[in-house]
N, C-alpha and C positions, 0 to 999 in steps of 0.2 A: 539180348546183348545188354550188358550192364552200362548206361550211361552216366551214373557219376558214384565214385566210388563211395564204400559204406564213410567210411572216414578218409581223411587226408594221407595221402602215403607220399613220403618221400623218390622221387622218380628221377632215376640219369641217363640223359640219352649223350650217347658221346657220338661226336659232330652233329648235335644237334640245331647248329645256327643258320644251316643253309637245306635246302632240296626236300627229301626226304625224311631226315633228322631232323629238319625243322618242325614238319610237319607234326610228325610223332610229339615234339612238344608240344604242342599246338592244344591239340587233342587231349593230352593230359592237362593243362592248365584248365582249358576247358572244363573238365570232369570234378576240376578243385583242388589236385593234387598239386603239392610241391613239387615244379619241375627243376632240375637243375641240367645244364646241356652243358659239355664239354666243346673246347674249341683251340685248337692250337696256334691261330691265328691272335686269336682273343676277342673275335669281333662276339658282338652278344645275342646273342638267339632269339627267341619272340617276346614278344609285352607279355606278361607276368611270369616269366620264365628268369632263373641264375643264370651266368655264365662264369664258369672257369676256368683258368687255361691250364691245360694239361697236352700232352704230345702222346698218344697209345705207344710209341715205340721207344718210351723212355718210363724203366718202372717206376724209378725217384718218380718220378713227374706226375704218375698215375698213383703214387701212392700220395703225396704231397696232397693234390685233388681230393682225394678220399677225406682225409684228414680236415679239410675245407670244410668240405659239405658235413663230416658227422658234426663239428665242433660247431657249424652255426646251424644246422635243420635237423641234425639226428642221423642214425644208422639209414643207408639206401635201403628200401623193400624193394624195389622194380628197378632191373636194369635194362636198357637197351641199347646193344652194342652194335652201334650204326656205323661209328667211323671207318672211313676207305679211301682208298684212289687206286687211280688204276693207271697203268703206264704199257697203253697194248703196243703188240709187235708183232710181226710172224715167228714164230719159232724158231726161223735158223738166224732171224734174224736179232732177237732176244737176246740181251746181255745179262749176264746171272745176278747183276746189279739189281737190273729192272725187275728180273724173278724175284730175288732177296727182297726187295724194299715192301712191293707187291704184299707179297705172303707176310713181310712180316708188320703191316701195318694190314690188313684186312684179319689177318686170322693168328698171328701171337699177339697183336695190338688185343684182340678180343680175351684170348686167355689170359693177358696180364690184370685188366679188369674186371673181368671175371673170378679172377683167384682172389683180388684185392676184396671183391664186392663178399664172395661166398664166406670170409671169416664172419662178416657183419651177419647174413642170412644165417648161418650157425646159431650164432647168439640168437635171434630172435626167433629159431626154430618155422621160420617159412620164409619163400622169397620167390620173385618172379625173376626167370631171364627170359630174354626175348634177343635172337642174334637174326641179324637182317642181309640174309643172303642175296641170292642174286637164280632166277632162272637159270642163269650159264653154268650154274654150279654142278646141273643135274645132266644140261642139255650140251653143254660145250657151245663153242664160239671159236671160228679161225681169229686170232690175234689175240686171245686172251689166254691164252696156257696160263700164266701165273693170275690173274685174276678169277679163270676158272677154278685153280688150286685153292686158289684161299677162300672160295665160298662155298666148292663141296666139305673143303675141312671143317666148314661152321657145321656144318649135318654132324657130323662123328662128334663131333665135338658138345651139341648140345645132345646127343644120344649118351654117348660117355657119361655125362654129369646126369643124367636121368639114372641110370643104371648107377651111380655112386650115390647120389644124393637124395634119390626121390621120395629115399623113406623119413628125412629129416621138414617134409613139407616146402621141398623146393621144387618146382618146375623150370624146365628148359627147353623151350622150342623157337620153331625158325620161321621166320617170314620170309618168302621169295619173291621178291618182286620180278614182274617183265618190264617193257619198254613204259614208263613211267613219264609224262609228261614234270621235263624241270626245264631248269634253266639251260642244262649239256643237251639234251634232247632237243631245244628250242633253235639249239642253233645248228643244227644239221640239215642240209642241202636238200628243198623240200621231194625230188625224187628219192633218196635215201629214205626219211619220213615214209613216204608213200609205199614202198616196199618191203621197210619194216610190219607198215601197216598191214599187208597182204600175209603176211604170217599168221598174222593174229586172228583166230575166232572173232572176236568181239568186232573186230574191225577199227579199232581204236588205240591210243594209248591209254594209260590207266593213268587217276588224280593220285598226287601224292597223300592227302584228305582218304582214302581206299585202302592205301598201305597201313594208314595210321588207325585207321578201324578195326583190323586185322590184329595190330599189335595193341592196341589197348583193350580187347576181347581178351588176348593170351592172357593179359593180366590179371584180369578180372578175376571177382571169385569164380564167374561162372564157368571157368575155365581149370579151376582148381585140379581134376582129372585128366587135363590134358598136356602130358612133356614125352617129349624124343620123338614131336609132331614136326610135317614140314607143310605151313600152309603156304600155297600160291597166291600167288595175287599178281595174275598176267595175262587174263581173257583167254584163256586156255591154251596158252603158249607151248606150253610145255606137257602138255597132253601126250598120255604115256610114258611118261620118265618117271 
């Protein structure tokens, strides 16, 4: 696994100032890279990392951003399209609002910058994406219909772009994380915890520091042959799907 890249590459993780996204910057500051981390809040991502505010469900907003970051770091080579929320419900109980918002901030938030990012990877003839799905994408979850939707769509979705783009020296693959030790997990009712845990192989939850080794592998050159991949990162959660 390649620990720090040949040269410096420009890198945007969007929602990268908190959890998981933070992480993933983390890791690439680390390695040397120019990180930049979206955040619609505006709060600021890690020590030596940018921060820009951008909103994924607004394309002004996510183009405005782009524009940001080439005019003061250069065209992005590495994206990762981290930003989410989730708003669960049961099914009948679900209002199309909550579906709508869902899907369209986890997986057209992804496609907006992803289209925005892909004019730049044209131009320089190679580019990494990395979309950061979710377990449930594969495996389902009661309460998460639209949460689920929007993270199997990251599958099709970085498969599609392999099969359009792959010969222009782009790759597109998926990180899935499972039950992840953050902050949302931190504060769940420790028999919940507990039972979560009993799913798990590993018998633990997973570091965010895990996810972020996963995605900065994808990036790598050494990885240069590998797009329209889904790797797990969930103690064998999801074993068999």
């Amino acid at each position: 696994m390649t620990e720090q890249s040949s040269s410096p590459r420009t890198v945007l993780v969007t929602g990268g100032n908190r959890g998981i996204g933070r992480a993933i910057a983390e890791a690439f500051v680390a390695a040397g890279d120019t990180v930049v981390v979206t955040s619609r809040s505006g709060d600021d991502g890690p020590e030596g990392a940018h921060t820009v505010r951008a909103d994924v469900t607004d394309s002004a907003s996510v183009d405005a951003a782009f524009k940001q970051i080439e005019s003061e770091f250069g065209p992005v080579e590495v994206l990762v399209a981290n930003a989410g929320v989730t708003k669960d419900s049961l099914l009948v109980r679900m209002s199309e609002a909550d579906f709508q918002d869902v899907v369209d901030t986890n997986l057209t938030g992804a496609f907006r910058v992803v289209q925005r990012a892909t004019k730049g990877f044209m131009r320089l003839k190679r580019g990494r994406i990395v979309f950061i799905s979710s377990v449930v994408g594969y495996t389902g979850a009661p309460g998460q219909v639209n949460y689920a939707s929007s993270k199997a769509g990251l599958i099709g979705m970085a498969r599609a772009i392999t099969r359009e783009l792959g010969s222009r020296g782009i790759t597109a693959n998926v990180v899935a994380p499972g039950y992840i030790d953050t902050a949302m997990t931190e504060e769940l009712p420790e028999e919940v915890k507990e039972n979560y845990r009993s799913m798990i192989p590993a018998n633990r939850f997973g570091r965010t520091a895990e996810v972020a080794s996963a995605v900065k592998y994808l990036a790598s050159e050494d990885a240069a042959y590998i797009s329209g991949a889904i790797i797990p990162v969930d103690g064998g959660l999801g074993v068999g799907h």
